[in-house]
N, C-alpha and C positions, 0 to 999 in steps of 0.2 A: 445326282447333282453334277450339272459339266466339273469340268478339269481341265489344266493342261499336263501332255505327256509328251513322249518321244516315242519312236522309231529309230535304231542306228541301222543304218542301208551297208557301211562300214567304216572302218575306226583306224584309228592309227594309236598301239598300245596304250587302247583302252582309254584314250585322253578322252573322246568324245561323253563315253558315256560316263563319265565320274562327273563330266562337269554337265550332260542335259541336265541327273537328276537334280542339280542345284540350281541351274536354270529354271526348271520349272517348279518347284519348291518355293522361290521366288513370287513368281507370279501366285501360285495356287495358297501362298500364305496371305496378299493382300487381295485375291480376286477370285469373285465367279462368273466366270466367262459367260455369255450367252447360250453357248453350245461350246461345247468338248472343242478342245484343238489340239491336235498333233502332229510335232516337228517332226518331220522326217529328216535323219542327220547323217550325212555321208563324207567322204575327205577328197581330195584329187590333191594331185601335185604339180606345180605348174613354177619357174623361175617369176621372178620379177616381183610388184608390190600388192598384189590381190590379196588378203588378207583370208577373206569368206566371199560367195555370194549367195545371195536369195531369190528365187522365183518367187511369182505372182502367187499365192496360193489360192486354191480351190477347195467347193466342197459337196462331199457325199454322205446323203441321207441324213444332213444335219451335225454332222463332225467337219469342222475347218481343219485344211492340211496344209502345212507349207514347208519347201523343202529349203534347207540352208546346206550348205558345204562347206570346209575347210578346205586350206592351202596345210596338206602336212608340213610346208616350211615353216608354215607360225605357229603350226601345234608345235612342234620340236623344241621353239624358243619362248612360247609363250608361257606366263606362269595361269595358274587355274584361273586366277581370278579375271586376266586378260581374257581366257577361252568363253568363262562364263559370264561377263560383263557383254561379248559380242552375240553370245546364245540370247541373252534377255532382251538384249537390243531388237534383234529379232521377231522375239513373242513380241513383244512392244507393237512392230507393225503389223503384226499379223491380228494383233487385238484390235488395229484400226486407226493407229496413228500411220499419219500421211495415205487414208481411203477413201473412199467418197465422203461420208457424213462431217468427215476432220475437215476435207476441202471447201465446207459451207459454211463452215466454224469462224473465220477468219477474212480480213482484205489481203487477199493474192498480190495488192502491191505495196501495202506497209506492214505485212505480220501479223497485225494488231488483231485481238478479236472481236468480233461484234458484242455491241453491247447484251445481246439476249443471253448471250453464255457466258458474259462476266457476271451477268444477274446471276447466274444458276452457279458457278462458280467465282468466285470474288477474286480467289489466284490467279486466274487469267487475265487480269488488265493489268500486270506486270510481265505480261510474257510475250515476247515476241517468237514467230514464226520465220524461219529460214527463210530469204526470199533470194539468196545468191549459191554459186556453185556448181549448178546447172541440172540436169534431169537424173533422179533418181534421189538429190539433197536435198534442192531448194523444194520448199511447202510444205517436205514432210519428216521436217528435223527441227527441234529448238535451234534459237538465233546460235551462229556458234561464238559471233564477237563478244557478246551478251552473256551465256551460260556454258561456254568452254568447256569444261570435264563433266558437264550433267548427261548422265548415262543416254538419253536421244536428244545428242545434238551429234550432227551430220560427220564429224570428225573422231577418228578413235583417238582417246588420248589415254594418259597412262594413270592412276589414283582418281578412276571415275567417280559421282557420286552420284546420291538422288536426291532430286527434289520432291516434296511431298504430291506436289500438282503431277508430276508426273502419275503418279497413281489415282490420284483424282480423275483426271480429265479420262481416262476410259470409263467411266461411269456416266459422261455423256455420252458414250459411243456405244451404249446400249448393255454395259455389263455391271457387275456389283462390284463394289468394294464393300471389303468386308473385314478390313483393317487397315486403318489410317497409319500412314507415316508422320508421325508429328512435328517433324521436322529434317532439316538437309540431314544427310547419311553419310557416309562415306561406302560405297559398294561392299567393300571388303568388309567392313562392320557387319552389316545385314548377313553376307553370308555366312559369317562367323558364326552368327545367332544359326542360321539357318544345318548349319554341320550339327549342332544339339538338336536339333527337331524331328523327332523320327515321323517318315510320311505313312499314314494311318491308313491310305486310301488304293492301295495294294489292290485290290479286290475289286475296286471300280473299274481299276484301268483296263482288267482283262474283260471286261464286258464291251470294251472299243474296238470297233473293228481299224489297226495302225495300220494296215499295209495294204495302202490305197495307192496308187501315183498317177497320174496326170502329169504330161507333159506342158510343163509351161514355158514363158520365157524368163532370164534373170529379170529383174526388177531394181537392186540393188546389188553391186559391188562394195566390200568392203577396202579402203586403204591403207598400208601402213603409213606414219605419220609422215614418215620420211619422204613420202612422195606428194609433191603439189597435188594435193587431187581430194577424193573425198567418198563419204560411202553411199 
């Protein structure tokens, strides 16, 4: 049965890897991916407001890879839930929000979705699609004016939460859900649950082959809020 897992490439006191395994704890509690994916998770240090960024991810022999990095400036001041809110962010597009199928999903000039996928999902004809902010936000983030703290909208902000559709709608993108959110969350809730859950599937992951890389380009930058800008 796919999964998601990680890779740490390398860490900064161990921040990274306390918060992948919550990260994908996450996903692997309401999804089955298509195929395996595996974050490769590494840190740099750099002044200024970059938070995280992501490359394009790639894949081999039916396992999806995508690399993210930290700023150890925001590991340092970040609390877990911060780390692991932008980790999930992540898998999120790596599962195929803002990729091709998501880009046919919708009008590129009001958000809105077409009606064939509000038939299939009914939450989507309350949802609007980013369409400001510029390349790397606009198409492939919920509205931010609209849905503010919902964990994929284009902006980090602080007491994230989730919407149920958020977990839906990759189920049109070709994967399962396999436990309904019933309703909005608060992030930190979920992970809460998720700290009692022990993960059963130990045994799977070492049958993945993680430590693949491809050179990509970034794709997304993450910002701190502080900064006019966006992820």
């Amino acid at each position: 049965m796919p999964l998601v897992t990680y890779l740490i490439t390398s860490d900064y006191q161990s921040m990274l890897r306390s918060s992948a395994k919550l990260a994908c704890s996450f996903w692997n509690r309401f999804v089955e991916p298509e195929s395996s994916i595996v974050i490769r998770l590494g840190v740099f240090t750099q002044f200024g407001s970059t938070i995280a960024r992501a490359y394009y991810p790639y894949k081999r022999d039916g396992v999806v890879y995508g690399v993210v990095e930290f700023n150890t400036r925001f590991l340092k001041r970040y609390t877990q839930v911060e780390i692991v809110g932008t980790l999930i962010h992540e898998i999120g597009h790596t599962l195929g929000i803002g990729w091709d199928k998501w880009m046919t999903m919708f009008s590129h000039r009001t958000g809105r979705f077409h009606k064939k996928w509000v038939n299939m999902l009914p939450a989507l004809k309350d949802m609007y699609v980013e369409t400001d902010y510029g390349p790397g936000t606009t198409l492939s983030h919920w509205d931010e004016d609209k849905f503010g703290k919902e964990l994929m909208t284009g902006i980090k902000n602080d007491d994230e939460h989730v919407l149920p559709v958020t977990i839906d709608v990759v189920e049109l993108l070709g994967h399962k859900v396999i436990e309904k959110l019933e309703k909005k969350k608060d992030l930190a809730e979920i992970l809460s649950e998720l700290r009692n859950i022990m993960f059963t599937r130990q045994e799977e992951v070492t049958h993945i082959v993680r430590d693949v890389y491809i050179e990509t380009e970034i794709w997304e930058e993450i910002y701190d809020k502080t900064r006019t800008s966006f992820k």
